[in-house]
BAVOVEX-264883 format. One record per residue (C-alpha): residue number from 1; x, z, y. Coordinates in steps of 0.02 Angstrom, whole numbers, plus 50000, padded with zeros to 5 digits. Example, Ala and Ser with C-alpha at 12.3 -4.5 7.8 and 13.67 -1.06 7.14 Angstrom:
// residues 2
(1, (50615, 50390, 49775))
(2, (50684, 50357, 49947))
// end
This chain:
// residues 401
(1, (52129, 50131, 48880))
(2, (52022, 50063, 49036))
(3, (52003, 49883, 49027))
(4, (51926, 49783, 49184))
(5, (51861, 49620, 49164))
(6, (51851, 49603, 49347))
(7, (52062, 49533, 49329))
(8, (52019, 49411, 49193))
(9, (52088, 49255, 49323))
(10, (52236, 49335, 49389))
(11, (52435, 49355, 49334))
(12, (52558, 49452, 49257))
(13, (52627, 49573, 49332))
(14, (52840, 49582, 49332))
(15, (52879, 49735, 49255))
(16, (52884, 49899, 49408))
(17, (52898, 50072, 49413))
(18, (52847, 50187, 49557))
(19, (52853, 50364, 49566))
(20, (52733, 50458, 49685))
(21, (52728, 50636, 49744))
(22, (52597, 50735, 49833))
(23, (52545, 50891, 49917))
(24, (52761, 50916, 49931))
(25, (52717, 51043, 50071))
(26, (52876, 51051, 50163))
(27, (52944, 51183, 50271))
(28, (53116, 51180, 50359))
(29, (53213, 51340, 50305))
(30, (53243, 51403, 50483))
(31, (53049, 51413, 50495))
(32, (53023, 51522, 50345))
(33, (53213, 51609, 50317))
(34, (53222, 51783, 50289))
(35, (53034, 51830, 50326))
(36, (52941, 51938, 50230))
(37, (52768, 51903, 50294))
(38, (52803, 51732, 50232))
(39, (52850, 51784, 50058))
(40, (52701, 51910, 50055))
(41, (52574, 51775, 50103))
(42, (52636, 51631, 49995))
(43, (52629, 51770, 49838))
(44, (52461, 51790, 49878))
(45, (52414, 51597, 49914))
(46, (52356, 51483, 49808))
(47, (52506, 51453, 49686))
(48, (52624, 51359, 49769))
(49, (52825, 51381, 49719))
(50, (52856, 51390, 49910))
(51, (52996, 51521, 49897))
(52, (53080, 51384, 49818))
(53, (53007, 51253, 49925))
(54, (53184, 51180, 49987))
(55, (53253, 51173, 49831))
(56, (53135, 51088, 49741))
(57, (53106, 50952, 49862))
(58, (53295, 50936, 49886))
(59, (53309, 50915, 49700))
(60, (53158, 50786, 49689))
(61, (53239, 50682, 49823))
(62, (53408, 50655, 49729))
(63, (53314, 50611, 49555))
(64, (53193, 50477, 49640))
(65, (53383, 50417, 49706))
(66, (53454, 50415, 49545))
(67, (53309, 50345, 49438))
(68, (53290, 50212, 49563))
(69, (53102, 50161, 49536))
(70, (53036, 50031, 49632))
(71, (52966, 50118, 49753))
(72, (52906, 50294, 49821))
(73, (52727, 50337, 49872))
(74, (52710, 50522, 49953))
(75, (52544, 50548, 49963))
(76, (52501, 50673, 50105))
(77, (52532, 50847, 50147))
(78, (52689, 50794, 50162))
(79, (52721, 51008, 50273))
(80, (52665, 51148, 50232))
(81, (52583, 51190, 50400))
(82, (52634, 51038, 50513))
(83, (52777, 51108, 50593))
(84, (52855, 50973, 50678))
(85, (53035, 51046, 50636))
(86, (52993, 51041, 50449))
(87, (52930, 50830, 50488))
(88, (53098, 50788, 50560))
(89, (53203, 50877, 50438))
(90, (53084, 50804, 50303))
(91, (53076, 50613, 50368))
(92, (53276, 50624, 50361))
(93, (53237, 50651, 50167))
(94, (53147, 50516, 50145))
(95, (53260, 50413, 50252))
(96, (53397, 50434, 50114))
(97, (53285, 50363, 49981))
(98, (53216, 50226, 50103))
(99, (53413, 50213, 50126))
(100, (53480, 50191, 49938))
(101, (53362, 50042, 49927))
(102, (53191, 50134, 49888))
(103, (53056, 50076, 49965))
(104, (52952, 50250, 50037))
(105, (52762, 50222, 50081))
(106, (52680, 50399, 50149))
(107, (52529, 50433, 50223))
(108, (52484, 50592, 50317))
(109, (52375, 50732, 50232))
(110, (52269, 50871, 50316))
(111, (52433, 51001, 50339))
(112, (52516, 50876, 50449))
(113, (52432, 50848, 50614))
(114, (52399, 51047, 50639))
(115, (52317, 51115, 50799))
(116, (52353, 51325, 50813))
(117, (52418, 51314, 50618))
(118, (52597, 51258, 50642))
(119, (52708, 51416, 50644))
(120, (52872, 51486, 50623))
(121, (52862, 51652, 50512))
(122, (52975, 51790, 50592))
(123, (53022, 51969, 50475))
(124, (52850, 52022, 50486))
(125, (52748, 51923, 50603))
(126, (52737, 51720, 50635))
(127, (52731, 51622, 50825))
(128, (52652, 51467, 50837))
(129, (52767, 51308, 50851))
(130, (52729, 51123, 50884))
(131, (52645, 51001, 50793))
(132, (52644, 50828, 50800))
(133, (52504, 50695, 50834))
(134, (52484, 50532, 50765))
(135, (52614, 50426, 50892))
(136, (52756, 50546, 50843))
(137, (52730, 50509, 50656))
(138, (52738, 50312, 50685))
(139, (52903, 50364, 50759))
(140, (52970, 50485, 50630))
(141, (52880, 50401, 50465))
(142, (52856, 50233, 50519))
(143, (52993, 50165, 50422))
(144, (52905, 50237, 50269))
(145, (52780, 50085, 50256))
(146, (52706, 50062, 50408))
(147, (52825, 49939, 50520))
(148, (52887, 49838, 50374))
(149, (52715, 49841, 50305))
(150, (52613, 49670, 50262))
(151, (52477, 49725, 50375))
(152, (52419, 49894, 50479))
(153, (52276, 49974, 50553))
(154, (52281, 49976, 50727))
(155, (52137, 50133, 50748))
(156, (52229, 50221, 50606))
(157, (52383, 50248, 50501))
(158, (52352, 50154, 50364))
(159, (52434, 50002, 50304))
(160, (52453, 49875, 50156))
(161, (52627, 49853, 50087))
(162, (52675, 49723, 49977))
(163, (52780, 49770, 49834))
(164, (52787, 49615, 49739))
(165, (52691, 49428, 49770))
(166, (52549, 49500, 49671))
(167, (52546, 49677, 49714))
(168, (52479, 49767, 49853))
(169, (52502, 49940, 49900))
(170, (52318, 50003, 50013))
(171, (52365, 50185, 50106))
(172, (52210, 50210, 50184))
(173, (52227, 50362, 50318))
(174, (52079, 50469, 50334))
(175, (52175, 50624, 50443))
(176, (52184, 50567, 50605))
(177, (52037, 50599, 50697))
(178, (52066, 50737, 50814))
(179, (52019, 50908, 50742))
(180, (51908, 50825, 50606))
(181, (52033, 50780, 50457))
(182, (51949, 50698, 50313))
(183, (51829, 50556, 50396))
(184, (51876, 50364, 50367))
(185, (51832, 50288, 50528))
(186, (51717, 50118, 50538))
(187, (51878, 50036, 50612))
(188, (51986, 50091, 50470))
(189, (51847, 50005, 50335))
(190, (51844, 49850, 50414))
(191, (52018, 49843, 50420))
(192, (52004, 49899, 50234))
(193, (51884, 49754, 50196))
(194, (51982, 49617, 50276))
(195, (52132, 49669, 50168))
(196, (52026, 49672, 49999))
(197, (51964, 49521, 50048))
(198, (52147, 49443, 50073))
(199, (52199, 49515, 49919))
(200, (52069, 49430, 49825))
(201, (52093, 49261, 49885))
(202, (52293, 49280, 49848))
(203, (52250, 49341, 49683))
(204, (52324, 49506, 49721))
(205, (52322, 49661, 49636))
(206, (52300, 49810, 49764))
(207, (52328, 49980, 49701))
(208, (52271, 50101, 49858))
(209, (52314, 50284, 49906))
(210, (52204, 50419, 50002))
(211, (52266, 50610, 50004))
(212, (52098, 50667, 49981))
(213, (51986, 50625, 49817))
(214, (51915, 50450, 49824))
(215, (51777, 50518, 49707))
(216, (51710, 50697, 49651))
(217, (51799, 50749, 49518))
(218, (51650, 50881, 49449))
(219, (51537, 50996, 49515))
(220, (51693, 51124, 49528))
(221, (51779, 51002, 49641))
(222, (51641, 50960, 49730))
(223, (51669, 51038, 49899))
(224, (51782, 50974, 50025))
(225, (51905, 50887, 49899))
(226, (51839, 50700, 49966))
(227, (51820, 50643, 50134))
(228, (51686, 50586, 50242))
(229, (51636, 50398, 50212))
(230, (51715, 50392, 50047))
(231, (51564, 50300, 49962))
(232, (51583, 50146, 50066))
(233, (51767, 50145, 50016))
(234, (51710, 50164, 49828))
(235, (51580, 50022, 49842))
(236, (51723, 49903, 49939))
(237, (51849, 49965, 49787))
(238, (51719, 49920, 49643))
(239, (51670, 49764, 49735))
(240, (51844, 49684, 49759))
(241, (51936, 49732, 49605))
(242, (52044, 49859, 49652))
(243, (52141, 49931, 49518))
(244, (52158, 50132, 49546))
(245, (52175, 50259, 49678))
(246, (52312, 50387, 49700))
(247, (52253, 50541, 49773))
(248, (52300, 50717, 49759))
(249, (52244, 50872, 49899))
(250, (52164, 50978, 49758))
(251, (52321, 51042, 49663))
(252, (52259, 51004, 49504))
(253, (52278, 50849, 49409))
(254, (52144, 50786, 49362))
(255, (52056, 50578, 49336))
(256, (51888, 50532, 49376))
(257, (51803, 50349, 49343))
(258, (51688, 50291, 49447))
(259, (51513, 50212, 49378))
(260, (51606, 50043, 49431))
(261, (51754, 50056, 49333))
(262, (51870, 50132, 49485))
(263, (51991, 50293, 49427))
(264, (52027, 50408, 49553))
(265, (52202, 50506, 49476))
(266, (52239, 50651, 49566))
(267, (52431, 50725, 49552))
(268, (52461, 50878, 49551))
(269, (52561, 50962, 49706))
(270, (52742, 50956, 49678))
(271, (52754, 51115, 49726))
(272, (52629, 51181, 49588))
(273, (52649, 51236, 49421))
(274, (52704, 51120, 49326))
(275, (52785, 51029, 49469))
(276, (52702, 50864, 49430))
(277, (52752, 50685, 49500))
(278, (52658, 50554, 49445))
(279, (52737, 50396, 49359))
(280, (52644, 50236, 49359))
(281, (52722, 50095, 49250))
(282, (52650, 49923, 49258))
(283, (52710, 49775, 49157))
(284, (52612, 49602, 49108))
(285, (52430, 49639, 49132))
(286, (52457, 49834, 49082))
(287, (52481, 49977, 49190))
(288, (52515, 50164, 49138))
(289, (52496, 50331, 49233))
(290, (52577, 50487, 49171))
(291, (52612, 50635, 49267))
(292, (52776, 50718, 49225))
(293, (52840, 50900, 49251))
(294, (52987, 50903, 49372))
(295, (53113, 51037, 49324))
(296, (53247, 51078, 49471))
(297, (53408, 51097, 49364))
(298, (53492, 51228, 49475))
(299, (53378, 51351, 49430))
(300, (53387, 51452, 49278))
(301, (53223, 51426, 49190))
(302, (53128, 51339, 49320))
(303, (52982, 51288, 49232))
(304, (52920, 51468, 49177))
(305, (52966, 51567, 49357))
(306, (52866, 51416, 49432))
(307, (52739, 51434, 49292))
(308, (52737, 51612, 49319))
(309, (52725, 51629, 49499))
(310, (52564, 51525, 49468))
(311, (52494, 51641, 49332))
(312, (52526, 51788, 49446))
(313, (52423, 51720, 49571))
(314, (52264, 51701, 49453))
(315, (52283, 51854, 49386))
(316, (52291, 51947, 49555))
(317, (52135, 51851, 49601))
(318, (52063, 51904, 49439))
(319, (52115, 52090, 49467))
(320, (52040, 52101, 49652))
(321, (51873, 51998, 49607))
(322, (51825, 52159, 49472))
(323, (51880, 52280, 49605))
(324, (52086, 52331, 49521))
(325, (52239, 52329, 49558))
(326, (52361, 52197, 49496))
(327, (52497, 52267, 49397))
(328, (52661, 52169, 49359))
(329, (52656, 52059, 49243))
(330, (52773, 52149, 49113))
(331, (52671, 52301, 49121))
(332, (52532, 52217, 49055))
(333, (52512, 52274, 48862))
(334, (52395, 52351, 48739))
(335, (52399, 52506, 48838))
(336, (52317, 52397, 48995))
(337, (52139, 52400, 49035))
(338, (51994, 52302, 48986))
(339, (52004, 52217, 49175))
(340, (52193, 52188, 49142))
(341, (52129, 52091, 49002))
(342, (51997, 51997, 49073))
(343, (52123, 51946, 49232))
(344, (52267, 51890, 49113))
(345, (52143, 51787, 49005))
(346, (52080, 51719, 49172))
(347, (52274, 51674, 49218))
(348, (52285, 51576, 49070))
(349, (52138, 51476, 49087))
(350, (52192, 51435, 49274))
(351, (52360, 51390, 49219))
(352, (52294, 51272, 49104))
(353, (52188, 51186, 49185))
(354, (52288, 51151, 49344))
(355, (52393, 51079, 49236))
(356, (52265, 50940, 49195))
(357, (52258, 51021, 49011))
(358, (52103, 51082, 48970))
(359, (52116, 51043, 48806))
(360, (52265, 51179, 48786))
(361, (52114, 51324, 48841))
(362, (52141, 51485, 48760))
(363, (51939, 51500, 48745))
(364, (51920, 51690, 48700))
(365, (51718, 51689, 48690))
(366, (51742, 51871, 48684))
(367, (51805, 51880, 48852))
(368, (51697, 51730, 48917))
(369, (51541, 51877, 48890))
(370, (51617, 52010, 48967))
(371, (51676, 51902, 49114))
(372, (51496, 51843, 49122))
(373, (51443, 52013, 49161))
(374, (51527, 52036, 49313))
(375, (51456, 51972, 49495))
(376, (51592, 51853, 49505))
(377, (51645, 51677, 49522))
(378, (51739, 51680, 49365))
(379, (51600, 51628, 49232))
(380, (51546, 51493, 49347))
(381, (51711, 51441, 49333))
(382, (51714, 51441, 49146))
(383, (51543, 51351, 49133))
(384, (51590, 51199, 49248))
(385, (51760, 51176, 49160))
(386, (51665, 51184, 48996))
(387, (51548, 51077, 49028))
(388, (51678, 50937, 49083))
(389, (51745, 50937, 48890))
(390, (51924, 50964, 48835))
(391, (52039, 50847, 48919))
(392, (52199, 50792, 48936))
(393, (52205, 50728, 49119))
(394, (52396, 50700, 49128))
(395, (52416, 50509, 49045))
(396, (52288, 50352, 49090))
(397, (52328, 50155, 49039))
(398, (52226, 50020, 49100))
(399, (52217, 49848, 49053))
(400, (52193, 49726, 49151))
(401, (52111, 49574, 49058))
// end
């Protein structure tokens, strides 16, 4: 458990519960329905569920209803490609939690303001479709946080909301910036500041939320997983007191601390294997993080089709980076080659530690020396995730004394 001394004069908190998603990557069925060059490019993505993208944001929508938490934080890439089709139908989403007496707060990721990405995917071609820029989401998602906010940016999209007397909620936007997504502004730290420094004087706790990393995770995450400016957020963040940042963008979960005593907890996409939202508890001077699988109960075995449309990924990346084929999965058996082997044992290692699980590795060192025979990225891979030590990244409690 963290502890931070930094809280020693303030309250108790009464007890809350929010849920927050991220990464939910959105796409309106009529933009995706029936097209096969959309199926055959999300197989070979990066290991998002999206042929059962409607389904299992549907399905998320109606539990946060239901469970009733306190409030709702959606933490960017809130569409798959920015379509603005897919930000109506999925603002009218929201608008039924906002609607059953859920407070929503969102913030925009780096899918949503899309210029030449938005599309609509056809049988077995795609046309490009409109976007939207940053005055159409104040009118679509402004509900979500912004207008009944206690403060806003003026230069960005980021607000403060307060969710009880001694609670603020920071969404600090960093995706607005015309063509350059990822860069927090000078205007949007100053605003930052004079909110930290409010919150102080009220004896406030503020809990903020970027899309992007507030920190590097490790040297695998290291590239383009942050944004621009983010060390003069970090030094505001460990100056002020603020409890934790939400963050997601890299589809892994995964918690980093900062030198000053800052976490940085990254959810896992919704939409990847295992389907994480992120639960975040706080009662007294206590507060609890724990990132829980979502299962879509309409779907026969959800949890291992998701799991295995992820696995199938890796191992077709595995397969193409020694120069094979990729067979189907239930063709792989003793019979299979040594490659087969080597891609299936990289699968499992991906799966796992997406998952924020390192600790549940399959090591083989066997494999690990074959693997680091070939000219690939694969033993790098191994060695950085080694050398970050076996950890389970899905649970974090901080105290607050």
């Amino acid at each position: 458990m963290a502890k931070r001394d930094v809280f020693s004069e303030y309250g108790e908190i009464k007890p809350l519960k929010i849920y927050l998603a991220t990464d939910t990557h959105y796409i309106d069925p009529s933009l995706c329905a029936g097209s096969d060059f959309f199926m055959d490019m999300v197989k070979k993505g990066d290991g998002k569920f999206m042929p059962y993208c409607e389904e299992i944001n549907r399905a998320f929508i109606d539990k946060v209803i239901a469970d009733k938490p306190d409030a709702l934080i959606v933490a960017g890439d809130l569409t798959f490609n920015g379509a603005r089709d897919s930000h109506i139908t999925f603002a009218k989403m929201l608008g039924e939690v906002e609607a059953a007496g859920i407070p929503v707060l969102a913030i925009p990721g780096n899918h949503d303001f899309t210029i030449n990405r938005a599309a609509r995917f056809l049988k077995y071609s795609y046309e490009l479709v409109d976007s939207i820029d940053a005055s159409e989401y104040i009118k679509l998602y402004g509900d979500f946080g912004r207008l009944d906010s206690y403060d806003f940016d003026a230069t960005s999209l980021s607000y403060v909301y307060e969710l009880a007397p001694d609670l603020r909620i920071l969404c600090v936007d960093v995706n607005t910036v015309q063509g350059m997504p990822g860069i927090l502004t000078e205007g949007t730290l100053s605003f930052v500041k004079e909110q930290l420094e409010k919150a102080k004087e009220d004896k406030a706790y503020i809990i903020s939320v970027t899309h992007q990393t507030l920190l590097t995770h490790s040297e695998l995450t290291s590239q383009g997983m942050s944004f621009i400016n983010n060390e003069k957020l970090l030094k505001l963040y460990e100056e002020y007191g603020v409890v934790m940042n939400l963050s997601g963008h890299m589809h892994i979960q995964h918690i980093a601390v900062s030198d000053g005593g800052v976490p940085d907890i990254a959810t896992g996409s919704l939409m990847t294997s295992p389907n994480y939202y992120g639960e975040i508890t706080l009662w007294g001077k206590h507060l609890s993080y724990r990132a829980v699988p979502f299962v879509v109960d309409d779907i026969p075995d959800f949890a291992s089709l998701s799991k295995q449309f992820l696995w199938d990924n890796a191992y077709r990346q595995g397969m193409e980076s020694l120069g094979g084929t990729a067979k189907d999965s239930d063709q792989i058996d003793e019979t299979s080659t040594a490659s087969d082997a080597l891609a299936a044992f990289f699968a499992d290692f991906n799966v796992s530690y997406i998952a924020g699980r390192s600790d549940q590795i399959p090591w083989d060192e066997d494999i690990v020396k074959k693997w680091k025979k070939t000219d690939t990225f694969v033993p790098e891979y191994f060695r950085l995730v080694k050398k970050e030590g076996a950890r389970n990244f899905t649970i974090f409690d901080i105290d607050l004394q």
